[in-house]
C-alpha positions as CSV (number, residue, x, y, z in Angstrom):
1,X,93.0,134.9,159.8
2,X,90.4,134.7,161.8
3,X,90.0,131.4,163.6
4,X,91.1,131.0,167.4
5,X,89.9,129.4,170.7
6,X,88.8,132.0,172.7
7,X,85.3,134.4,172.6
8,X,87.4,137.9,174.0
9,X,86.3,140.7,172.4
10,X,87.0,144.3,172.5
11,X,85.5,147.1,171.4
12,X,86.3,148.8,168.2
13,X,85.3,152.2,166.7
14,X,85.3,153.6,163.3
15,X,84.7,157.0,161.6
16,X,84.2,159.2,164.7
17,X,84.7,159.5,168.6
18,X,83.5,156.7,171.0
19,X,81.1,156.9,172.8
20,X,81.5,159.3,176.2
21,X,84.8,160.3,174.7
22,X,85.7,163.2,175.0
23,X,85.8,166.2,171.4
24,X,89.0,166.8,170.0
25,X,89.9,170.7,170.3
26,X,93.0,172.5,168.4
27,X,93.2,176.0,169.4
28,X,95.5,177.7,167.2
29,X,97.1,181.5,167.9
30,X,100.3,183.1,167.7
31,X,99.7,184.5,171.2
32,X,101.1,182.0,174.6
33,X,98.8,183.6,176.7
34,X,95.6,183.3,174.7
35,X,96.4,179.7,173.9
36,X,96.9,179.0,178.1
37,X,93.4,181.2,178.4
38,X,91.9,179.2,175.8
39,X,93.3,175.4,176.7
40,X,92.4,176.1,180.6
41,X,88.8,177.2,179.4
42,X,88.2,174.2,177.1
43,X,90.1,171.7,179.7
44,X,87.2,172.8,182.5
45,X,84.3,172.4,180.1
46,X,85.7,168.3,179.8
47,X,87.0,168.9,176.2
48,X,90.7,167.3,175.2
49,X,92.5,170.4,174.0
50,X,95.9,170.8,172.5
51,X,97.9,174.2,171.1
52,X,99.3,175.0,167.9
53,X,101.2,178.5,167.6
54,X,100.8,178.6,164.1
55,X,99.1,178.0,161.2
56,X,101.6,176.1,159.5
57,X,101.7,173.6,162.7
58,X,98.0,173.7,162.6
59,X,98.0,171.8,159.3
60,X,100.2,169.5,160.2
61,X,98.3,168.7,163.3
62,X,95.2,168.3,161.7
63,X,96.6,164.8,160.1
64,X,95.8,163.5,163.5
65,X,91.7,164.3,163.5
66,X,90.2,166.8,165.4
67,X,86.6,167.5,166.2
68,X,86.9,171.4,166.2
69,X,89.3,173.9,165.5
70,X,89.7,177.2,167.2
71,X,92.2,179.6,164.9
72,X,92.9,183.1,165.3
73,X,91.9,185.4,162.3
74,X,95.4,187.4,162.3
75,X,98.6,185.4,163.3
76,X,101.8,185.6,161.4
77,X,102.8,183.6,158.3
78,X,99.4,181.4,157.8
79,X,96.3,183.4,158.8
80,X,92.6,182.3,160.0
81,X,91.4,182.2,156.7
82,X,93.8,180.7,155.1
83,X,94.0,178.0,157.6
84,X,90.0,177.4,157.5
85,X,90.9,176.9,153.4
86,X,93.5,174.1,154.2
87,X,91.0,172.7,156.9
88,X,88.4,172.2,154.7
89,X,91.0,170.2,152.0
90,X,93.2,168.3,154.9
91,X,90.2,167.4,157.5
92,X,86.9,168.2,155.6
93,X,84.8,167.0,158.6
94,X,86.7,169.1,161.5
95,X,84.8,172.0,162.4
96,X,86.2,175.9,162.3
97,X,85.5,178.8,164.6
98,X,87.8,181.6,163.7
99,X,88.3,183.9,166.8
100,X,89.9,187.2,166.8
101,X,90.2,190.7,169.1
102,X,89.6,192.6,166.0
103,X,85.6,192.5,164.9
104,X,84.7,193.3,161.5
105,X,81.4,192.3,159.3
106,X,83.5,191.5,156.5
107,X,86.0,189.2,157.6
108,X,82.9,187.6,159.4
109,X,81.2,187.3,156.1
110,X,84.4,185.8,154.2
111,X,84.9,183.3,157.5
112,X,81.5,182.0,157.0
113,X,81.2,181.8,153.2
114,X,84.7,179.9,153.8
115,X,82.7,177.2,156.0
116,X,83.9,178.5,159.2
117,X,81.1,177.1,162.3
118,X,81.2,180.5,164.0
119,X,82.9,183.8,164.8
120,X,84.3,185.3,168.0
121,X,85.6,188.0,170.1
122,X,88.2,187.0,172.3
123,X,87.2,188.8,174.7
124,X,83.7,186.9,174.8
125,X,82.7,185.4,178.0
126,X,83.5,181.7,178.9
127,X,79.5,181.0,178.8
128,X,79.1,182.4,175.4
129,X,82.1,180.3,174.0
130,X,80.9,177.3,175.8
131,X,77.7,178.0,173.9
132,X,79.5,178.3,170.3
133,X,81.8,175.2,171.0
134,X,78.7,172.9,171.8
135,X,77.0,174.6,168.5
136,X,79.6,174.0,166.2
137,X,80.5,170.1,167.6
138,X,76.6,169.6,167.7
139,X,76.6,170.7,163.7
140,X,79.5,168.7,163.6
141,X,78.0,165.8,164.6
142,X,74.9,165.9,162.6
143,X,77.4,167.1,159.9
144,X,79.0,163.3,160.0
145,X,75.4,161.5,161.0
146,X,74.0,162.4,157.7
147,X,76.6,161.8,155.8
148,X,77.2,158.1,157.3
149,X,73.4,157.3,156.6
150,X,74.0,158.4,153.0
151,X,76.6,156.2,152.4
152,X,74.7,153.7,154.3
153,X,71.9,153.8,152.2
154,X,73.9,154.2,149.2
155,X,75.8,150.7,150.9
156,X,72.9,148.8,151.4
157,X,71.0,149.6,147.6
158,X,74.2,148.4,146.5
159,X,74.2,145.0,148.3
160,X,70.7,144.8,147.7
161,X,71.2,145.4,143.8
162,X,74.1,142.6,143.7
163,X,71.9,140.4,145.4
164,X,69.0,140.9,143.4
165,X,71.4,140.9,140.0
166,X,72.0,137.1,140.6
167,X,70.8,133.6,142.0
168,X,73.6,131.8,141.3
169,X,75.4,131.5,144.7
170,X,79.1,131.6,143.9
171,X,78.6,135.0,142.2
172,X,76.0,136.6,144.4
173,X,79.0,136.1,146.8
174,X,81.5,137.2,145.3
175,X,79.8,140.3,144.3
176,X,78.3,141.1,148.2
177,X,81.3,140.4,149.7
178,X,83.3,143.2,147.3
179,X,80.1,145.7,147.8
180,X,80.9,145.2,151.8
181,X,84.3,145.5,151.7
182,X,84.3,148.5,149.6
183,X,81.7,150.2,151.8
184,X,83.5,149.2,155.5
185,X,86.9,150.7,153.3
186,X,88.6,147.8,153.9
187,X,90.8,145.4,152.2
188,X,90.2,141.6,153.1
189,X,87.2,139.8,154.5
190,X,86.1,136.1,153.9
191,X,82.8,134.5,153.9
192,X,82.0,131.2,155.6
193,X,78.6,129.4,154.9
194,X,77.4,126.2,156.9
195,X,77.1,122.4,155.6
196,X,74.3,120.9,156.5
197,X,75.9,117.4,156.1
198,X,79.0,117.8,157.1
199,X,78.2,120.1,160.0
200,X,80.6,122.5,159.7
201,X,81.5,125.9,158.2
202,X,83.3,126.3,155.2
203,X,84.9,129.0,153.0
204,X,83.0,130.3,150.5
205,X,85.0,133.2,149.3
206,X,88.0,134.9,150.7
207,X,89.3,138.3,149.3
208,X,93.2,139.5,150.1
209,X,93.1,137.2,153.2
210,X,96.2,136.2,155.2
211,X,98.7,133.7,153.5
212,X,97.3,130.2,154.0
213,X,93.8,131.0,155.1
214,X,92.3,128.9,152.2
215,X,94.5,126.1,153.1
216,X,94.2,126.5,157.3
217,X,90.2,127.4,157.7
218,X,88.3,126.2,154.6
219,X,86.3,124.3,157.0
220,X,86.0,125.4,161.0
221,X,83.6,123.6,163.6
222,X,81.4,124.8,165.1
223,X,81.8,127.0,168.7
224,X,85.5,126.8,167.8
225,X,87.2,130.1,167.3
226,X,85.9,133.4,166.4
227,X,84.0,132.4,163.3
228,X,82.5,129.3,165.5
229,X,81.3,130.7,168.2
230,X,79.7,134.0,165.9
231,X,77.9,130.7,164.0
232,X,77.0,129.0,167.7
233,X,75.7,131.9,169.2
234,X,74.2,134.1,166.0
235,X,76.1,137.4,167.7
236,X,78.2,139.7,166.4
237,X,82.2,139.7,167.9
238,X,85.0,141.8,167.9
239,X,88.4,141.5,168.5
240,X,90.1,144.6,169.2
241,X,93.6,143.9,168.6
242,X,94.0,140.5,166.6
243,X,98.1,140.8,167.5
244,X,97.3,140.4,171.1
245,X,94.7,137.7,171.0
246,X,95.9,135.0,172.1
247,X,93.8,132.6,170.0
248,X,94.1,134.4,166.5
249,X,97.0,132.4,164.2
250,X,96.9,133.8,161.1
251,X,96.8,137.6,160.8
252,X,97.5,140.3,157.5
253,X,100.2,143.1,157.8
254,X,99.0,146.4,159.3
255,X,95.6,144.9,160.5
256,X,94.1,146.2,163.7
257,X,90.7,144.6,164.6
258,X,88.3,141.4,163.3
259,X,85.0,142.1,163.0
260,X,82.9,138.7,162.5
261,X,79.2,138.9,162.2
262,X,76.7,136.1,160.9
263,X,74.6,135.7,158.4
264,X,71.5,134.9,159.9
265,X,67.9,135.4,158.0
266,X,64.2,134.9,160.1
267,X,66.3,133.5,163.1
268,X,68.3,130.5,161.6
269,X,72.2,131.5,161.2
270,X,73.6,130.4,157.4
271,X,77.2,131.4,158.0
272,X,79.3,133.7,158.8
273,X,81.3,137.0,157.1
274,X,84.6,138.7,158.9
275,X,86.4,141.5,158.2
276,X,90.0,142.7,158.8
277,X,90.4,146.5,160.0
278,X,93.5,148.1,159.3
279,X,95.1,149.3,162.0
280,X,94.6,153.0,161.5
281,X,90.7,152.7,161.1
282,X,88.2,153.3,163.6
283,X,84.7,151.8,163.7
284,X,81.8,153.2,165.2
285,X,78.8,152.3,166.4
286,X,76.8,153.3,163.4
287,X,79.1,151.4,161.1
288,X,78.9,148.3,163.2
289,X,75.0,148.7,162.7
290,X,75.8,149.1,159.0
291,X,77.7,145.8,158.7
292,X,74.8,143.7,160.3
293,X,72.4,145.1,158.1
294,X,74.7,144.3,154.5
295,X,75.0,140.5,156.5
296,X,71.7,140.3,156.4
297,X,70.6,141.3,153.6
298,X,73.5,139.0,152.7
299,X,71.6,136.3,154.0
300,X,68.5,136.9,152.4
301,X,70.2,136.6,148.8
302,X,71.9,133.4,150.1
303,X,68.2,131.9,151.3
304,X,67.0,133.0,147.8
305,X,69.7,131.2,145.6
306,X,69.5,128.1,147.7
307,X,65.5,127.8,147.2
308,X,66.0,128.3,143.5
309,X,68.2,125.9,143.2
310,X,65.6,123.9,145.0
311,X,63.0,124.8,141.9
312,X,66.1,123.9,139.6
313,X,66.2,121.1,141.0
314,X,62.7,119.9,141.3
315,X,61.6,121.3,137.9
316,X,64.5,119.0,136.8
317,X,63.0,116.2,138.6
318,X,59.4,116.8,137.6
319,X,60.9,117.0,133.8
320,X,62.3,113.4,134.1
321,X,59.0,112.0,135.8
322,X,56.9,114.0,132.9
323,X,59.4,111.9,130.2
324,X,58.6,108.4,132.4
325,X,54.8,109.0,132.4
326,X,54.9,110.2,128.8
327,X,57.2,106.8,127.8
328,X,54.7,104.7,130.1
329,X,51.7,106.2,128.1
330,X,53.2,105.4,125.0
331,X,53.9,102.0,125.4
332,X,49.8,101.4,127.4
333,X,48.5,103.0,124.1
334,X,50.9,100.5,122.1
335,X,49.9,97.4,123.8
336,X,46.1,98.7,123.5
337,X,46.4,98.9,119.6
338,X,48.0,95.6,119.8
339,X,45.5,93.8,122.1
340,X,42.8,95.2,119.6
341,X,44.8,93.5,116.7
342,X,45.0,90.5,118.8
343,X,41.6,90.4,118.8
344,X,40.9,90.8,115.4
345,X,42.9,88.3,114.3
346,X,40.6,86.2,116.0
347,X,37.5,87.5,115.0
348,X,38.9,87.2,111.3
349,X,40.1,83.7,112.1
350,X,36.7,82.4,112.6
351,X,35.0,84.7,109.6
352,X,37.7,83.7,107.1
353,X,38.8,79.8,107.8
354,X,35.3,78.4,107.3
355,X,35.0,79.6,103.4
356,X,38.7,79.6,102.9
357,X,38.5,75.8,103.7
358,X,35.6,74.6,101.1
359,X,37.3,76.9,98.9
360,X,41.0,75.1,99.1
361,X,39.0,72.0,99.2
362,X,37.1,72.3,95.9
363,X,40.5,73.0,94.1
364,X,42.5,70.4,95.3
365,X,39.2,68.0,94.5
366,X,38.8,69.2,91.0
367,X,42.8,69.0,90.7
368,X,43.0,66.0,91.6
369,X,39.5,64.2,89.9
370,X,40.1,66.5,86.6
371,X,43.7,66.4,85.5
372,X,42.4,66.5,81.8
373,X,40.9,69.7,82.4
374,X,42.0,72.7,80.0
375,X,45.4,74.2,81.3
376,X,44.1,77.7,81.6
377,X,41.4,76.0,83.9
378,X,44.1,73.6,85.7
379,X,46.5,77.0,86.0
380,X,43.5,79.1,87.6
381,X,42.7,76.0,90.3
382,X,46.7,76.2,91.3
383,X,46.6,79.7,91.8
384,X,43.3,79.2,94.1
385,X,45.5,76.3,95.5
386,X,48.5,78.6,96.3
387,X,46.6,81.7,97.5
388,X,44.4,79.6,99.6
389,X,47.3,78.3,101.5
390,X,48.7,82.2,102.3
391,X,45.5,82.8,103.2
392,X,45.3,80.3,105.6
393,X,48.6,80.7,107.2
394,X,48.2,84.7,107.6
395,X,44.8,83.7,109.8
396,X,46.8,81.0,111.8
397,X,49.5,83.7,112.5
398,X,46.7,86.5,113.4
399,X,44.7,83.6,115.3
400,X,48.3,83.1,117.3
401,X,49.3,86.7,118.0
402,X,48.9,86.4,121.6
403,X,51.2,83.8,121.9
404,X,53.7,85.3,120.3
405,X,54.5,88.0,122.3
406,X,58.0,90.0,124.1
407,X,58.8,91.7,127.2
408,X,58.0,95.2,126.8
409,X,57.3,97.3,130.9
410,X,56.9,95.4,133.3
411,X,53.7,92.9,133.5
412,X,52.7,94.8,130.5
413,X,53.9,92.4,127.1
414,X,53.7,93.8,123.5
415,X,52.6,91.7,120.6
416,X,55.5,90.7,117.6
417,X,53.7,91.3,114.5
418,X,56.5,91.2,112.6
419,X,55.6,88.3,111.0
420,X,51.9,88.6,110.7
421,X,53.1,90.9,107.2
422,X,54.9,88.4,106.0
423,X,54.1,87.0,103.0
424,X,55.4,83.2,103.8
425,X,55.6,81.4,106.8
């Protein structure tokens, strides 16, 4: 679509004459020699002019966009009027000035409650309908200003809403790219944004492109072709007839012009958006203007989504360092409790044995120097035998704790006091 070589450009307009082109007039009348009058008039003041003997031709001719229209009140078949009706459905932005030889207040009043710019006598002097021309193109003109900031307000609170509805970047794309090319009234447009690893641009999102534009251009280099060298050098380009270019492979049907224009936000450049004009359209100045504005508000949505993702990202990250320090706690607090165990153990080692000992001792004595002693007595000395033992082995283990130990994090170990509960060795 919209890759090539080469960095011609042309200019295109849309919506309106070029700049230093010259109006559009249609003078209409049923009468040769008021339209020669009339075209020679308009010719010397620097307008393009062109005649229509009727009304019915004037229609017809209006397909073609004029700036102002200059129609005689009373010709045969379609009359002034009734031409200034069809004006206002077939052309609504060409100016009217109905002229006739025949002055009367109310056809006047009807001509302007119709929407006609002015009213004049034939016969008026070539200063005074110099005057009314430049009136009515003027009023024209501010006519068509107005309305194209309008819609360009209307154009950028709707880019600006789809960028604000979303920070996910696939649809905040999407969505800005159909909010642009419903505004420029056009069809297909693609959006390019630029790897930082891999250096180069690639396609984002493409709407109605040219057949194999996904496959041809999903990635382009950069400062090669159009879409390049709009990355390289962060300025707009325009290639006035894409047919002609010599650079330009793949094209749509009934395109005209490529307009590529970057997407740049506080000076750094994040990709680039084209558009395909059809070949009918005119751009102008104001909607060139336009376009550069929706790009970078464009951008600004694109910068957005990528630094939230960054937060995503981070948060994510900080969520699985929390969990690490929160694990590491744990098991400092686990091998504290079990140090302190450790340590009992010991302490209960030394406070225990020494009694424990005499006490085993005296048992076994009196076992073994008494064996004619009662049985309840004999029984109770074998039970203070046994328990004496368990005893004694449960203080060994709790004496021996920090030798028995596992791998838990790192240098850190954790006691095994599984077996300090048991009941036997």
């Amino acid at each position: 679509m919209i890759a090539g070589r080469g960095t011609r450009a042309g200019r295109v307009l849309w919506g309106g004459r070029a700049m230093g082109e010259k109006a559009r007039i249609l003078v209409v009348d049923d009468d040769d020699s008021v339209l020669r009058s009339f075209e020679l008039m308009l010719g010397e003041m620097g307008y393009c002019v062109q005649v229509a003997r009727s009304g019915e031709e004037a229609v017809e001719r209006l397909r073609d966009r004029y700036d102002l229209v200059l129609a005689d009140l009373k010709m045969s078949g379609l009359d002034g009027i009734t031409l200034l009706r069809k004006a206002r459905e077939v052309s609504p932005d060409t100016g009217v000035i109905i002229v006739t030889g025949y002055a009367s207040l109310d056809t006047a009043i009807e001509a302007m409650r119709e929407g006609a710019s002015d009213y004049l006598l034939k016969m008026t002097t070539p200063p005074a309908i110099m005057v009314a021309v430049e009136r009515a193109l003027e009023k024209q003109r501010l006519r068509l200003q107005l309305r194209q900031q309008n819609r360009a307000l209307a154009t950028l609170h709707a880019v600006a809403a789809a960028v604000s509805a979303t920070l996910k970047l696939p649809d905040l794309l999407e969505d800005t790219l159909d909010e642009t090319l419903s505004a420029m009234e056009v069809s297909s447009g693609a959006l390019w944004l630029f790897n930082d690893q891999t250096k180069v641009l690639e396609l984002a999102v493409c709407k109605n492109g040219p057949e194999g534009l996904e496959e041809s251009y999903a990635t382009i280099p950069v400062g090669v072709g159009v879409e390049g060298m709009v990355f390289q050098t962060g300025r707009l380009m325009i290639i006035e007839d894409v047919y002609s270019h010599p650079d330009i492979a793949l094209i749509a049907p009934d395109v005209g012009s490529l307009v590529s224009v970057p997407l740049a936000v506080k000076g750094n450049v994040l990709g680039v958006m084209s558009i395909l004009v059809p070949a009918d359209s005119i751009m102008s100045s104001e909607r060139i203007d336009l376009l550069q504005g929706v790009a970078n508000q464009i951008a600004v949505g694109i910068e957005n989504a990528r630094l939230y993702q960054q937060v995503v990202q981070q948060a994510s990250a900080l969520e699985c360092a929390n969990a690490e320090l929160v694990a590491t706690q744990d098991a400092l607090v686990q091998k504290e409790r079990l140090a302190a165990i450790g340590q009992i153990g010991l302490t209960i080692g030394h406070e225990i044995l020494n009694p424990l000992t005499a006490i085993w001792g005296r048992a076994d004595w009196m076992l073994e120097t008494f064996p004619e002693l009662p049985a309840e007595v004999l029984s109770d000395l074998r039970i203070i035998q046994e328990m004496s033992r368990r005893i004694n082995q449960v203080v060994k283990k709790l004496q021996a704790a920090q030798d028995r130990t596992v791998a838990c994090i790192g240098d850190t170990r954790m006691i095994d006091i599984g077996d300090i509960h048991s009941p036997s060795g």
